[in-house]
N, C-alpha and C positions, 0 to 999 in steps of 0.2 A: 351400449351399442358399439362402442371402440371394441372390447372383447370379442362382441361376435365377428364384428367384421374382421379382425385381428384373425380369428380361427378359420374363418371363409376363406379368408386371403392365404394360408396355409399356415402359421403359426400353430403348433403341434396344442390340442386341448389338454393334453397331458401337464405340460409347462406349465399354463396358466392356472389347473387344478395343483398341483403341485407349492405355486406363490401363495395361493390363497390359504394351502395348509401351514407355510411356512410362518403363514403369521400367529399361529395360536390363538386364534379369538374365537375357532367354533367357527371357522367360514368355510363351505366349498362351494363346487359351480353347477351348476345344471344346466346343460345343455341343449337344445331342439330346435326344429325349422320351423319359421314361420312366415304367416304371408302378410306382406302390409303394401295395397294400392296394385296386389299384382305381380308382387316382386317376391321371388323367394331368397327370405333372409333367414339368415342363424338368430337366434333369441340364447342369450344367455340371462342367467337370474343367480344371483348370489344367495345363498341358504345360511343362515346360521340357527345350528343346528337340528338340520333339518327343514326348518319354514325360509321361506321368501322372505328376506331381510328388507325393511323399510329405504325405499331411497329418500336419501335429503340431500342437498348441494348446498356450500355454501354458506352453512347458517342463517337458513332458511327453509320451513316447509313450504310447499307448492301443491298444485293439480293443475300443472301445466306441463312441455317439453322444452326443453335447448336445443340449438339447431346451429350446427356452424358447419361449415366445407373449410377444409386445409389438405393441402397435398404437401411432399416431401419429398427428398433426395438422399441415396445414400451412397457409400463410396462406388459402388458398382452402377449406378446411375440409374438405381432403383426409385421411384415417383410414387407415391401414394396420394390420393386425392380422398377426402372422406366431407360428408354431411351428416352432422352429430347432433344426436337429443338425446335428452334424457326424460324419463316421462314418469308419473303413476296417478293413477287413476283419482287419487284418493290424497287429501290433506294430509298429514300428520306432525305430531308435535311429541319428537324426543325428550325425556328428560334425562336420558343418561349423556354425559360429557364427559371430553375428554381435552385437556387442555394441548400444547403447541408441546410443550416441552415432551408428555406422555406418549405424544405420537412420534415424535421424530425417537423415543427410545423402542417404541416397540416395531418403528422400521428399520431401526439401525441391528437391531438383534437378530432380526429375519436373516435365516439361507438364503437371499438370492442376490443376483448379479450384481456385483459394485457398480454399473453403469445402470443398471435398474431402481438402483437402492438411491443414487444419485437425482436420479430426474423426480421421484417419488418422494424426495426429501425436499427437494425444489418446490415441487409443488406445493406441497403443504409448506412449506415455508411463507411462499408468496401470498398463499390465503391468510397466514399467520399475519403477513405485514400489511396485507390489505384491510382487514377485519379492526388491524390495531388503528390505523391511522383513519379508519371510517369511525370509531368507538371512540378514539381519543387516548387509548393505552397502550401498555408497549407488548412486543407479541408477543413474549413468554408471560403474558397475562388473559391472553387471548383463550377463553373457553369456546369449543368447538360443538355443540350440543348435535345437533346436524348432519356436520363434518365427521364429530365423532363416531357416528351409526357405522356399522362395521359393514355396510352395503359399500360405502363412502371411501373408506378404506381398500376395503379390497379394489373397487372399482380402479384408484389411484395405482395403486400396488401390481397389479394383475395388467393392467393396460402400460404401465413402464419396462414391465418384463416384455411383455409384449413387444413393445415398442423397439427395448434393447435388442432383442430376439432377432431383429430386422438385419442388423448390423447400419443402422442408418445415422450417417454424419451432417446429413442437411434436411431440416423440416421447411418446404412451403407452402403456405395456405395462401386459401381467398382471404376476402373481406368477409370480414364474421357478420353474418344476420343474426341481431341481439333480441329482433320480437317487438312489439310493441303492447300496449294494454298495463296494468296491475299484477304486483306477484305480493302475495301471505309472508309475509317475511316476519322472524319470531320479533321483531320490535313494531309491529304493525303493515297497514298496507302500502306498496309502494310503489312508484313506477317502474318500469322495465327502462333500462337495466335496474338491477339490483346493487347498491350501493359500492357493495364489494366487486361486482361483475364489471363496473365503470370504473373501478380502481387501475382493476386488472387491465380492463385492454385499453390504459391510455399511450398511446402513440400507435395504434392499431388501426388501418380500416375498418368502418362499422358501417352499417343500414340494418334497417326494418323491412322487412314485406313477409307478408304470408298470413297467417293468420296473427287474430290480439291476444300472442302469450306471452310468454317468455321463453326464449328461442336458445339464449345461451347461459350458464346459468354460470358462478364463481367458479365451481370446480372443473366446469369446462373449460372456464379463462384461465385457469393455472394453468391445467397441463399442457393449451397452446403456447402457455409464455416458460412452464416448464420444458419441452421442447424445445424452444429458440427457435422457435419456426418464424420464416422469413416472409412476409406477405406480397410472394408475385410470384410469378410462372417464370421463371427464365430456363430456357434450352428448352427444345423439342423434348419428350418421349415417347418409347415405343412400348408399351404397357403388354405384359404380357400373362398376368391374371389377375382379375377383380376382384373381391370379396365385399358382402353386402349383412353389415349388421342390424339386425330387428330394436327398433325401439316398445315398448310399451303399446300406446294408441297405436289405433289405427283409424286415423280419420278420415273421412270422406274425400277426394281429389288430391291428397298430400300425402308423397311416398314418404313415412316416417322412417326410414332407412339409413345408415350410414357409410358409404361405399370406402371400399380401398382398394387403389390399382397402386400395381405393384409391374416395373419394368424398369425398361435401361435406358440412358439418358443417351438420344441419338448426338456421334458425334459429326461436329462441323469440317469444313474443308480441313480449316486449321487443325482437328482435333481434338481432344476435350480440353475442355475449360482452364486455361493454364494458374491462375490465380486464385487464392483461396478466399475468402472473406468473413466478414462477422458484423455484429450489430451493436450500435456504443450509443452512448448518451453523451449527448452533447448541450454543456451548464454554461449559460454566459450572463456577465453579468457589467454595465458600464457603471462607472464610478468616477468623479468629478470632485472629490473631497478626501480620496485616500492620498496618504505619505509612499514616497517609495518605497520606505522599510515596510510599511504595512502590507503592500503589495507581493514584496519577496517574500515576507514571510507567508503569505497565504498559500502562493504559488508552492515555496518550498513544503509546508504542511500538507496540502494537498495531496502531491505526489509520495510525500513517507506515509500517506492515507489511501493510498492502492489508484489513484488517476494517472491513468493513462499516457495521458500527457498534460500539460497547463500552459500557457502561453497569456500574454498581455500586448497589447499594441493602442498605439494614440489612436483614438478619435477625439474630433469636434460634437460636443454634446448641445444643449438648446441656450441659448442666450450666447454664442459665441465659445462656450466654457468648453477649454482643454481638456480630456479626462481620458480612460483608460476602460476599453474593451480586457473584460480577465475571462479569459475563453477555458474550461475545464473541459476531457474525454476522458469517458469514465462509465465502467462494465454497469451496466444494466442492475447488478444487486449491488453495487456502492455507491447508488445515487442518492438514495436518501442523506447518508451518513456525511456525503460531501457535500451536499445544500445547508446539510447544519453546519457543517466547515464553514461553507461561505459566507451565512448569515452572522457566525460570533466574531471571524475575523475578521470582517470586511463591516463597509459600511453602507452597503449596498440594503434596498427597501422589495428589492423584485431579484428574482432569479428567470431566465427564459429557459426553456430544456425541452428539448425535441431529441428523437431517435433517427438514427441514420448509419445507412451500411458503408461499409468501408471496406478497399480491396486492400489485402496486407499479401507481404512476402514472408517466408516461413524464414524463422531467424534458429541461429545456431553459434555457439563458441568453439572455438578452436584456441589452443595455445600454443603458439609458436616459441623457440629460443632466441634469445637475438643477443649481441656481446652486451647489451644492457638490462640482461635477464630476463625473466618469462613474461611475454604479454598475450594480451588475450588478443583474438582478432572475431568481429562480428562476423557473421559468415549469414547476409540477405540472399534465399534462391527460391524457385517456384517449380515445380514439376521436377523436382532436382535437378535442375540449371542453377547456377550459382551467378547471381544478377548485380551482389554489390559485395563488396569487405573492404571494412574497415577496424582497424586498432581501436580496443576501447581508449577513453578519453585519458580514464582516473589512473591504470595501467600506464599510459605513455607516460603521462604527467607524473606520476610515483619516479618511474626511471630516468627521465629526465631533471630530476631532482637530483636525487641518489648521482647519477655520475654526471652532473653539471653538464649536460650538451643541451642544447635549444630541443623544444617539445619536437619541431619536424620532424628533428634529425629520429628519434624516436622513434616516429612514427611510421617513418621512409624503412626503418629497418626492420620492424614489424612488418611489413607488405613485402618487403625484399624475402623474409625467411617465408613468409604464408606463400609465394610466388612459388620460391622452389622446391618447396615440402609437397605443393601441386605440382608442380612439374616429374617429382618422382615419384608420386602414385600412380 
């Protein structure tokens, strides 16, 4: 359904016939309109060679649909808005597979977009680490039976090109409707969501309504969380063409369709949006029984472990007991890796972790000369305004070493030289 609507919305068919040959597995696209509830939509179908290629999501057969709405943004204030399923008529059970590691090599060899190839590796990645820790094992053990089906594939592949095609720097969606009822999943029957599908969108808004199927399926939950799409509407748009992808069914009172509008994001008095942002994972954990060495060193571990930032501060915990808030921020795919951080260096029995947005300033180095040799200076701005600079820390401190003056003095001279190297550009 993303494809067709992808093509509706003006993304060239060509393109996306093109990914799918890029992959070499015997895939292309077939094209044509169709109606569902009323509505004329594009129907795309993936062929390998020749026949209508089996859909499965997820690592799991179904005769059910996925059903999500998300909208988007992109540097031109372009908004897409879509309601997604995935459908087929008809059970089935793959026995050909293909494992995590198989597929991330025969995406990486594909001709297409590095920013295509990136969101398409993401995604399978996520299904990888979701699959692993629902299973018990690690992803590169992960067999995709399913996933593997070259519907599944392309679907992934084709819709990132797509996607990059847009030139889109901010994905927003709704609250995903997950379905409600039982789905066939190859380890028996299960509730909706499906194990994986509930991995994927934790920290996500979710509901049920509509009909009792399965509304959104894993491979639909990647590509949301492959995208980095942000779940809310913020800014006006002025939407300037729609396109509407065909799902499978067509069921009675329910447009199975999946829309994308596409337009410019109307700007405010002040103008557009001066601040850029992003989405972090935020790990806390209180501790009442840790040493302060223990402490430093997790914090310091930590951050040589890709977090973002790490901080510690005293609370009062239960019975009167002194102890210590150890707060970790940390990119959405280093979470895992830092909860194992936490749990072997600490002695903590619970981790909390919740997602949340965060407004950041675009940061940048500059190297200035100063009579106590070369220091770097941080250079914080937003819309290309320049909002804050400062001397790095490790830079002053080295110089201030080296010719014995106090770190200020340092640092005062670093500002002095960035001052007037700005003054004479």
């Amino acid at each position: 359904m993303l494809l067709g609507a992808l093509v509706s919305a003006g993304v060239p068919e060509a393109l996306l016939q093109e990914a799918a040959r890029a992959l070499n597995i015997g895939a292309e696209l077939r094209v044509r309109t169709a109606e569902r509830s009323g509505i004329s939509a594009t129907k795309v179908d993936v062929l390998e060679h020749g026949q209508i290629a089996e859909y499965a999501a997820g690592g799991h057969t179904h005769s059910d649909h996925d059903h999500h709405e998300h909208s988007h943004h992109d540097e031109h204030g372009h908004t897409h808005s879509h309601e997604h399923e995935h459908g087929n008529e008809h059970a089935h059970t793959h026995t050909h597979s293909r494992n995590w590691p198989e597929i991330r090599a025969l995406i990486s060899a594909a001709a297409i977009a590095p920013e295509a190839k990136r969101i398409a590796l993401r995604a399978f990645e996520l299904l990888a680490l979701a699959e692993a820790k629902v299973h018990g094992i690690a992803p590169e053990e992960v067999h995709f039976h399913e996933v593997g089906a070259v519907d599944t594939i392309v679907d992934i592949v084709c819709g990132a090109v797509g996607a990059a095609s847009l030139g889109v720097t901010e994905w927003r969606c709704s609250a995903v409707n997950v379905g409600s009822g039982f789905v066939n999943c190859a380890h028996g029957r299960m509730p909706v969501p499906a194990p994986a599908t509930a991995e994927l969108l934790q920290g996500v808004p979710v509901y049920a309504s509509g009909p009792q199927m399965e509304l959104t399926t894993p491979t639909g939950a990647a590509m949301l969380r492959a995208l980095e799409c942000r779940f809310d509407a913020d800014g006006p748009i002025v939407v300037t063409r729609n396109g509407y992808g065909a799902g499978n069914r067509n069921p009675e009172g329910f447009a199975n369709v999946l829309r994308v509008s596409v337009g410019t994001g109307a700007k405010s008095a002040a103008g557009k949006r001066m601040f850029s942002g992003d989405r972090v994972v935020v790990l806390e954990c209180a501790l009442d029984d840790a040493t302060p060495q223990v402490l430093a060193h997790a914090i310091e571990l930590a951050l040589e472990h890709g977090a973002l930032d790490a901080m510690a501060a005293p609370v009062t915990m239960k019975k009167g007991r002194l102890g210590t808030l150890l707060t970790v921020l940390a990119r959405p795919e280093d979470e895992e890796a830092l909860e194992k951080l936490l749990f072997r260096e600490t002695t903590t029995l619970g981790i909390r972790r919740r997602e949340e947005e965060r407004v950041i300033l675009d940061r940048a180095f500059v190297t200035v000369e100063t009579q106590f040799g070369k220091i770097r200076v941080k250079i914080a701005s937003a819309a290309g305004e320049t909002m804050n600079a400062m001397p790095e820390y490790e830079d002053c401190r080295r110089a201030a070493r080296e010719h014995d003056v106090p770190l200020r003095t340092a640092m005062e001279a670093a500002l002095t030289a960035y001052a007037e190297a700005q003054a004479k550009a």
